[in-house]
C-alpha positions, 0 to 999 in steps of 0.5 A: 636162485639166479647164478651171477657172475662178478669179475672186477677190472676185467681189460679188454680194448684198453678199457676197464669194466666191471663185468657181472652177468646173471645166468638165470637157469641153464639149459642146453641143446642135444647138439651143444652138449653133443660137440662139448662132450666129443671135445673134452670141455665142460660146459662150466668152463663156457658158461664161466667166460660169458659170466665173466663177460668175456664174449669168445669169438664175436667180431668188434662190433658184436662185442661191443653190443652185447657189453651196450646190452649188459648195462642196458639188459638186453640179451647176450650172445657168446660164441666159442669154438668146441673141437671143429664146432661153433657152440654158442651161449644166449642170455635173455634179455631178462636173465631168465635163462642162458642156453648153450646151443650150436648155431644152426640150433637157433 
């Protein structure tokens, strides 16, 4: 079963949202669980903020694309700092899968 992910009235803007990601499997890169094992953070705790449509370090712009892409289902991108590394978190547009990979993984 698909995990989802439901946090109601989440603030961000000046705006209320009702927020509800599906996951689909999880998977991983090498690298992404490299720099997530080296910085002490659980890949849990990633895959909780971009459940709970809290997109990390996306600028204005691409935050607002992927809350257009949540009610549209197009496909999601997250982005976190890990220790000195960027680890990002990619949903499909079909929310089959969400995977944690770094940057230069893509």
């Amino acid at each position: 079963m698909p995990r989802s992910y439901r946090c109601d009235d989440r603030h961000r803007g000046g705006g209320m949202t009702v927020t509800h990601v599906t996951l689909g499997q999880v998977v991983a890169t090498p690298g992404a669980l490299e720099a997530l094992t080296a910085a002490g953070v659980s890949a849990m705790s990633l895959l909780d903020r971009h459940g709970r449509g809290d997109w990390g370090e996306v600028g204005r712009e691409d935050w607002r694309a992927n809350d257009w892409s949540l009610a549209n289902g197009e496909r999601l991108l997250s982005a976190y700092t890990v220790g000195a590394v960027k680890v990002w978190l990619i949903t499909e547009r079909d929310r089959s899968a969400t995977t944690l990979l770094l940057p230069d993984e893509y």
